[in-house]
C-alpha positions as CSV (number, residue, x, y, z in Angstrom):
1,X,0.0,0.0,0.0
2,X,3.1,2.0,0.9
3,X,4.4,1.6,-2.5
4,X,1.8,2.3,-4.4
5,X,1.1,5.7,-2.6
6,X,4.8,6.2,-3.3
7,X,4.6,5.9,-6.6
8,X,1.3,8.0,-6.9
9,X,3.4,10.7,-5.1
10,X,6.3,10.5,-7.5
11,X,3.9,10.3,-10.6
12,X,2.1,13.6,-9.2
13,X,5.4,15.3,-8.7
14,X,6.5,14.3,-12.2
15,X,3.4,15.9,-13.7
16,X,3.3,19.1,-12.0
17,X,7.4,19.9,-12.8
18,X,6.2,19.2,-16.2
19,X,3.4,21.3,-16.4
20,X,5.3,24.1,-14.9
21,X,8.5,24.1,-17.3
22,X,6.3,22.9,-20.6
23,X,3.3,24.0,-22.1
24,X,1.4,21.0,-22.7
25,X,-1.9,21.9,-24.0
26,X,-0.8,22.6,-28.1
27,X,-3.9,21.1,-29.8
28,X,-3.4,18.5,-32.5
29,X,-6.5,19.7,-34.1
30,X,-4.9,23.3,-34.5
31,X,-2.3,21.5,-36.6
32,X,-4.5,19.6,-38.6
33,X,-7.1,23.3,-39.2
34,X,-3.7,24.7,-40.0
35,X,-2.6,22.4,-42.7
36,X,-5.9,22.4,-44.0
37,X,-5.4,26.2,-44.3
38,X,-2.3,25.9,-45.6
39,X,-3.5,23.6,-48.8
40,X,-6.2,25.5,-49.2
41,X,-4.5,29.0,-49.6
42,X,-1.9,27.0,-51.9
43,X,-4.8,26.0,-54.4
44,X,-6.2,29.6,-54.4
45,X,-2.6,30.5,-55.5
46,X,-3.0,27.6,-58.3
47,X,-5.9,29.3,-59.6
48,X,-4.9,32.9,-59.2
49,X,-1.6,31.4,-61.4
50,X,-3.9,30.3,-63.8
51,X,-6.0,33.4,-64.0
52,X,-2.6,35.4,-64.6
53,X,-2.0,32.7,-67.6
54,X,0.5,31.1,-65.7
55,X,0.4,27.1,-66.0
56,X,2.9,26.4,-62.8
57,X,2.5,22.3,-63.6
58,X,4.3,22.9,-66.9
59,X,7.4,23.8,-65.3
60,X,8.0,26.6,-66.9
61,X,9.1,29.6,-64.9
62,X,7.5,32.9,-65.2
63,X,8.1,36.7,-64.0
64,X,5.8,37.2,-61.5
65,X,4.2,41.3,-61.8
66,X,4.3,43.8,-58.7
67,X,0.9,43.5,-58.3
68,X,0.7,39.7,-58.4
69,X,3.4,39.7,-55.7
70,X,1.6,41.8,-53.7
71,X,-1.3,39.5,-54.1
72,X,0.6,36.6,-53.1
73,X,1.8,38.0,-50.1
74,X,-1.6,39.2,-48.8
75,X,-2.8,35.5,-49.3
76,X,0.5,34.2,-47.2
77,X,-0.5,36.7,-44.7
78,X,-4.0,35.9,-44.5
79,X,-2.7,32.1,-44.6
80,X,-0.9,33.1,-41.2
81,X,-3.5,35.1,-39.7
82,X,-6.4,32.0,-39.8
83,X,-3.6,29.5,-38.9
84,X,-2.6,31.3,-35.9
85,X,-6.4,32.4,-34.8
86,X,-7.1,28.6,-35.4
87,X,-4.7,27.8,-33.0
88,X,-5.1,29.9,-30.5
89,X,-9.1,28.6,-30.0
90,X,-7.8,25.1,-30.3
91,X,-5.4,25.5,-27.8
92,X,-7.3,27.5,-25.4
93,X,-10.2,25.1,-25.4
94,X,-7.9,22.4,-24.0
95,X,-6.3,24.3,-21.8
96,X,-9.5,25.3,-20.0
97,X,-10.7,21.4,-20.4
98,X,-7.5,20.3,-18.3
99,X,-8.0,23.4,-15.8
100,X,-4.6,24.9,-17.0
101,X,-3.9,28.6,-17.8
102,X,-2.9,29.2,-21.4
103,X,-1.0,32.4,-20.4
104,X,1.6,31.8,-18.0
105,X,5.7,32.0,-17.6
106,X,6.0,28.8,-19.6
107,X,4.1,30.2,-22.4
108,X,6.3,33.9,-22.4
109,X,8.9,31.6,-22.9
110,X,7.7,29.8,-25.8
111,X,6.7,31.9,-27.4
112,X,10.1,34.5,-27.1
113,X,11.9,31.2,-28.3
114,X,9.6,30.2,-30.7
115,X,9.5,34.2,-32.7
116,X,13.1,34.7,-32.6
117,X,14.0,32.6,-35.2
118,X,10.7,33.2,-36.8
119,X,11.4,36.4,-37.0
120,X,14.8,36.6,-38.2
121,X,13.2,34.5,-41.2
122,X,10.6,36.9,-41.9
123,X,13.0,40.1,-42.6
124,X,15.1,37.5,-44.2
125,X,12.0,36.8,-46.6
126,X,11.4,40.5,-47.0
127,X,15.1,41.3,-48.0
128,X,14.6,38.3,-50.8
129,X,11.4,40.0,-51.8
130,X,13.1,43.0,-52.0
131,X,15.7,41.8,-54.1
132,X,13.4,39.7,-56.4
133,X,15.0,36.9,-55.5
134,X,11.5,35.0,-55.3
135,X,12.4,31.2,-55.5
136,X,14.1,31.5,-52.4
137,X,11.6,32.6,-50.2
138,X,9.2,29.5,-49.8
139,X,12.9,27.2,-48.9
140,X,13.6,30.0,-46.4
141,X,9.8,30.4,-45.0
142,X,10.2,26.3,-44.6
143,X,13.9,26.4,-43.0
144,X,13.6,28.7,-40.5
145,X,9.8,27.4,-39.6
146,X,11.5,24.3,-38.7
147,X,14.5,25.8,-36.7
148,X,12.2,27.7,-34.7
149,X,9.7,24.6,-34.4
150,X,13.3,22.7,-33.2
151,X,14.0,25.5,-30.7
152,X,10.6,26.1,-29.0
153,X,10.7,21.8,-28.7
154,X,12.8,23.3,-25.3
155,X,9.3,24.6,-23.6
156,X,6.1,22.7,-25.1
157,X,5.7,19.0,-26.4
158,X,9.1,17.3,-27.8
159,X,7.6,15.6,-30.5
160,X,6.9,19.3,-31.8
161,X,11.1,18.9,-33.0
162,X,10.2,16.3,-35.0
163,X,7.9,18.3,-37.3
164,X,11.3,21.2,-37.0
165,X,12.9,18.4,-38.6
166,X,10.9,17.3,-41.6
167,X,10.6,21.3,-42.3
168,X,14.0,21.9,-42.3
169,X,15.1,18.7,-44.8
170,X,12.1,20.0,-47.4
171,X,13.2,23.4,-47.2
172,X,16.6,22.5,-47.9
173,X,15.4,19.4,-50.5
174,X,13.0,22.3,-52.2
175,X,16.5,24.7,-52.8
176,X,17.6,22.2,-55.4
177,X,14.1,22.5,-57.2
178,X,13.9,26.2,-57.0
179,X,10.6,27.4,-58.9
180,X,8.7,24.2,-57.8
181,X,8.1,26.6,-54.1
182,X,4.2,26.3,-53.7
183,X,4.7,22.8,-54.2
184,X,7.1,22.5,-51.4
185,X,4.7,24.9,-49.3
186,X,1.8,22.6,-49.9
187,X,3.4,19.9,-48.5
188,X,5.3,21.7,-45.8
189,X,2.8,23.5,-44.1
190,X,0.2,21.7,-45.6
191,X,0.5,17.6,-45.5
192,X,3.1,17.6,-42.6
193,X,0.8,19.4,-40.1
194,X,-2.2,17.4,-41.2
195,X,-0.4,14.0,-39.9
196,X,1.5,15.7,-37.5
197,X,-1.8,16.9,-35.7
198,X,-3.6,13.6,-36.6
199,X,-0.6,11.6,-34.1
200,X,-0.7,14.7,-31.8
201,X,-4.9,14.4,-31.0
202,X,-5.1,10.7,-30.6
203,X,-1.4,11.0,-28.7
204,X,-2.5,13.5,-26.3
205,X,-6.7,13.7,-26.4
């Protein structure tokens, strides 16, 4: 009887370190509402390809216009903005069914680790955009996704490195097929958070 209530003790202990130095409510869902997203936006940027006459599947390279880089970017943007709402709700509605605060120390520091290299990527992406240099930018967007999915791994669930990892080999895979990007992105952001969510929710439900 000792024993057991021993081991209950240890087990309790055990949870609550981890619960203090790692957020543990990320929502497999959000992943899977994310990649979704993610494929959706890239066959709106199929058709809007089409629309300009360009026939991406051909393999032939094209100029992209000002104004149909602008577009682009406003649908990566808006991309971002419903992937991130998206999992916010997810994440906050486990958090509150487990009786755990979404907003604590552990999440500041997530977060801080998780935007750092996010951030260095996105005025990275921005000096590429600003030098035309337009192939580049969905390999980059992938590579430093994944490093800062490997870093935040630190504070949250560690099977979020794994996903850092996948990111990081198809971002470096897609700089050999430059001009094949939305392809890349699809799969990146699209079909690696799908499955990756899939495992997480029945992992952690």
């Amino acid at each position: 009887m000792d024993s057991k209530n021993y081991h209950e003790d240890l087990s309790h202990i055990r949870s609550m370190m981890e619960r203090s130095s790692r957020f543990i409510s990320l929502s497999g869902l959000s992943g899977v509402i994310a990649g979704l997203t993610a494929i959706i936006g890239a066959l709106y940027v199929y058709f809007v390809f089409q629309r300009e006459g360009i026939s991406y599947l051909d393999g032939e390279r094209n100029i992209l216009g000002p104004a149909l880089v602008k577009e682009l970017v406003l649908i990566g943007i808006t991309i971002l903005i419903v992937a991130v709402l998206s999992g916010y709700i997810f994440t906050a509605h486990k958090s509150k069914k487990k009786g755990l605060k979404i907003w604590d120390a552990t999440t500041k520091r997530l977060l801080i680790t998780f935007a750092v290299p996010l951030i260095a990527g996105g005025i990275f992406c921005l000096a590429l955009l600003y030098h035309h240099l337009f192939v580049f930018i969905a390999p980059a967007t992938l590579i430093f996704y994944g490093l800062a999915l490997v870093a935040a791994e630190r504070y949250t669930l560690t099977d979020v490195k794994y996903l850092g990892y996948l990111e990081i080999v198809l971002g470096l895979i897609s700089l050999f097929f430059l001009g094949w990007g939305l392809l890349f992105w699809a799969v990146g952001f699209g079909v690696l958070h799908i499955v990756y969510g899939l495992i997480m929710h029945k992992k952690y439900k």
